[in-house]
LUMKEDREN-317538 format. One record per residue: residue number from 1; x, y, z of N, C-alpha, C in turn. Coordinates in pm, 1 decimal. Atoms other than C-alpha are relative to their C-alpha. Layout:
<atoms>
ATOM   resi       n_px       n_py       n_pz      ca_px      ca_py      ca_pz       c_px       c_py       c_pz
ATOM    NUM          X          Y          Z          X          Y          Z          X          Y          Z
...
</atoms>
This chain:
<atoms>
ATOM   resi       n_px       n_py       n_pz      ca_px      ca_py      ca_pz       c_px       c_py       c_pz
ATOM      1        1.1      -98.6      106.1   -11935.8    -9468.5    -9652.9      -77.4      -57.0     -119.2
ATOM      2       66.0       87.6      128.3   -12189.5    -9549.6    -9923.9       60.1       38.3     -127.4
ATOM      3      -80.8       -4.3      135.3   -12069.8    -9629.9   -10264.1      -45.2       49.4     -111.3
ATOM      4      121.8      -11.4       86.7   -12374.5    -9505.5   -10461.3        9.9      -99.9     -166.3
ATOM      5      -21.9       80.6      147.2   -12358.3    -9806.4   -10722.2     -155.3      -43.7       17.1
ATOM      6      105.7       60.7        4.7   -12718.7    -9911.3   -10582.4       12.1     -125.1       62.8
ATOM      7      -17.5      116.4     -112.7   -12600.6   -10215.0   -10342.9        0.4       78.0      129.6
ATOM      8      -40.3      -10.1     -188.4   -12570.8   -10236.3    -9968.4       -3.5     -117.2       83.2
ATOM      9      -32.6       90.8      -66.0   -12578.8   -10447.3    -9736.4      -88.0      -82.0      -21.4
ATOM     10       73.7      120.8       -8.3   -12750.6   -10791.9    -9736.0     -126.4        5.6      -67.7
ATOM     11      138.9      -12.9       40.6   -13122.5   -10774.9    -9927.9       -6.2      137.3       -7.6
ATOM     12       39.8     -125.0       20.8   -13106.4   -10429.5    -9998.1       69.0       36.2     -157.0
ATOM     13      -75.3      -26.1      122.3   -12992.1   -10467.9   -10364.7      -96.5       58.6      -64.4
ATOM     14       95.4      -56.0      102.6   -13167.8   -10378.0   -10705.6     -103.5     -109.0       12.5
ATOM     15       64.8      130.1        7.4   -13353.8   -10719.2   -10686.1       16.8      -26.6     -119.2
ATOM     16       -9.8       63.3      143.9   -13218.2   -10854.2   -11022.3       37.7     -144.4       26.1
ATOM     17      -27.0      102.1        1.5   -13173.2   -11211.3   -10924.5      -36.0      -82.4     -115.2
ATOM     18       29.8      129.9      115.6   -13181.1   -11512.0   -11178.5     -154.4      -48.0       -7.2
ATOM     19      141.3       32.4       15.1   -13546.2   -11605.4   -11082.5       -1.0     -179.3      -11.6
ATOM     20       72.2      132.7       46.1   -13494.9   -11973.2   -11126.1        5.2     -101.3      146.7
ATOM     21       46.8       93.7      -84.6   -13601.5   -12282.6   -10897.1     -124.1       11.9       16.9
ATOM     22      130.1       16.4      -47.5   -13926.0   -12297.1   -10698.9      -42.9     -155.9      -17.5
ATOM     23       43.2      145.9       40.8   -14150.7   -12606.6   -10738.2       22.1      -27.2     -135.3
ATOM     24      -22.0       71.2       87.6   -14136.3   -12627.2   -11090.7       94.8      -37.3      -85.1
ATOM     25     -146.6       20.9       36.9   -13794.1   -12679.4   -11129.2       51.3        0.3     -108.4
ATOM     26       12.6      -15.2      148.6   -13741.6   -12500.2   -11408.6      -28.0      -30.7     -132.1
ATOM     27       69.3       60.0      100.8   -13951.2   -12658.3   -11647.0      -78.0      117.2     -112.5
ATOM     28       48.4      -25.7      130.2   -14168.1   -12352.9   -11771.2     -108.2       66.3       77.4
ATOM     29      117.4      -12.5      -66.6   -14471.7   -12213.0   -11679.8     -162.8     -114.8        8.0
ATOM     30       65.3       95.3       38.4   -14670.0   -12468.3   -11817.5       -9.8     -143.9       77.8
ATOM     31       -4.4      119.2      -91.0   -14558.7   -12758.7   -11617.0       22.2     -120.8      -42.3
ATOM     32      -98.5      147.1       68.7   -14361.2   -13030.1   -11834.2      -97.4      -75.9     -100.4
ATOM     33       56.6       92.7       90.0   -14488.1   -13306.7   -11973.1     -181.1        3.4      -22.6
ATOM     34      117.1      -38.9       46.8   -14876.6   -13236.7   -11970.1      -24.1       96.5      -23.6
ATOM     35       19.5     -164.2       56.6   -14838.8   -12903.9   -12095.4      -31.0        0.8     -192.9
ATOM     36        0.1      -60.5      156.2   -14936.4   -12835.4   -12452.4        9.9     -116.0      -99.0
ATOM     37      -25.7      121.7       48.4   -14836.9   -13127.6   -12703.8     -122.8        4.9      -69.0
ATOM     38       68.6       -4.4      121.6   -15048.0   -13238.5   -13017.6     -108.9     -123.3       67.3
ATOM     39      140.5      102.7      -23.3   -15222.1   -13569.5   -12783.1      -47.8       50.3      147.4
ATOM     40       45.9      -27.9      -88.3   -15445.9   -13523.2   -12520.7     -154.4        4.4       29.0
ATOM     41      151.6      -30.3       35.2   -15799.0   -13460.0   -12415.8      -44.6      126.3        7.6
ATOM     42       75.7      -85.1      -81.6   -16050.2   -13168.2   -12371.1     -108.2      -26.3       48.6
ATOM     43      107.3       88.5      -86.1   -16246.4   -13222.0   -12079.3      -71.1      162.2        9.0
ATOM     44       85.6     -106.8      -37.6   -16568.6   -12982.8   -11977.5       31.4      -47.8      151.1
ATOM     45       25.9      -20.1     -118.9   -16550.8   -12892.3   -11629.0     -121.7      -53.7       82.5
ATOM     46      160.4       61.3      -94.5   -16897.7   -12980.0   -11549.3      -96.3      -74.9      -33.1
ATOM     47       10.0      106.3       27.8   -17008.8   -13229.9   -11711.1       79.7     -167.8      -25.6
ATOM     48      -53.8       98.4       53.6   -16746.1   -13429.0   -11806.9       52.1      -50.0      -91.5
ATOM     49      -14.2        0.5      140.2   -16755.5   -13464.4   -12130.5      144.4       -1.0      -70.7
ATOM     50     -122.2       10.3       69.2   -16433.9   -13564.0   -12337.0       17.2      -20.5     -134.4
ATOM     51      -61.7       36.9      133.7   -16279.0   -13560.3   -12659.3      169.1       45.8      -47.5
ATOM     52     -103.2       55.1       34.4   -15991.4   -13606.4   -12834.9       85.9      208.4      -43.3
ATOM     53      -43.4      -78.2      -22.4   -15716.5   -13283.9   -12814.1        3.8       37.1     -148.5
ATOM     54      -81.8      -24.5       92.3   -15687.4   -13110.3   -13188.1      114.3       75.0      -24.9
ATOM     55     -106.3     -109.6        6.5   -15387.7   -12944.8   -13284.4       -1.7      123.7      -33.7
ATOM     56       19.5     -113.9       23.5   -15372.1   -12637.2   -13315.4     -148.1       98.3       51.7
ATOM     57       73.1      -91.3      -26.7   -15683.2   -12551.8   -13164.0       -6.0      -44.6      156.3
ATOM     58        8.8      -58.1     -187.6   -15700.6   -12439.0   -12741.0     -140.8      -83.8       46.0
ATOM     59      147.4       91.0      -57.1   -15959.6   -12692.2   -12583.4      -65.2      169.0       69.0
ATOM     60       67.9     -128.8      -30.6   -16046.4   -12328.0   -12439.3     -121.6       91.8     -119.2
ATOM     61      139.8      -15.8      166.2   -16217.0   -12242.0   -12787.6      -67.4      -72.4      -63.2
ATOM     62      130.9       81.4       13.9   -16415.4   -12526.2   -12783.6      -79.0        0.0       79.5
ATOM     63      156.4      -30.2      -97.4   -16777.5   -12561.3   -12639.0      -36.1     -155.1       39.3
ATOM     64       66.7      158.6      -56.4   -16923.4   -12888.9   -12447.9     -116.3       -9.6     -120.4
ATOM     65      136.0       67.2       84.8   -17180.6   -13014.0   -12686.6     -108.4      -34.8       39.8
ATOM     66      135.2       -9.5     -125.0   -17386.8   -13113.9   -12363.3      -60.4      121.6       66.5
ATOM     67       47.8     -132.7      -98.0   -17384.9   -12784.1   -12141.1       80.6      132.6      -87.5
ATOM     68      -50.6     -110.6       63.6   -17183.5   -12535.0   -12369.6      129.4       86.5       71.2
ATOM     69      -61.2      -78.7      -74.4   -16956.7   -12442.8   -12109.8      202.7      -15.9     -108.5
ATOM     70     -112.1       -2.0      103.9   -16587.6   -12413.4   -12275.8       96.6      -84.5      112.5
ATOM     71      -90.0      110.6      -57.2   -16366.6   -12711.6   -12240.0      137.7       35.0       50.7
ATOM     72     -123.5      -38.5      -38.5   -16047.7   -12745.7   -12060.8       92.6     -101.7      -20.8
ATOM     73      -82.2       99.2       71.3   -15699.2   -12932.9   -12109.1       11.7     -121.4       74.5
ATOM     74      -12.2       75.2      -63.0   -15652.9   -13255.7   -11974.5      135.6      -59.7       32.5
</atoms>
């Protein structure tokens, strides 16, 4: 006799589960300790090229100085 609350049997719920575990064991989306933080580098992808992480600004809105391509986090 169904109960109409929106359950049933086994995997046939609302899907509201908690969401947590997986690999990054609840850390974040970011991924712990090299995520974000004030030290670090920004590296260019294709050259190489490194320098020193500033705060507050996204190694993504900086430009390589060699090839122009926009740096990434290290």
């Amino acid at each position: 006799m169904p109960r109409g609350d929106g359950t049933g049997p086994a995997g046939a719920g609302r899907g509201q589960g908690q969401g947590r575990g997986g690999q990054s064991g609840g850390r974040g989306r970011l991924g712990g300790a090299k995520a974000g933080g004030p030290s670090g580098f920004c590296v260019c992808p294709t050259c190489g090229h490194r320098e020193p992480h500033e705060r507050a600004v996204s190694c993504i809105q900086k430009k390589c100085p060699k090839c122009g391509i926009a740096l990434t986090r290290e």
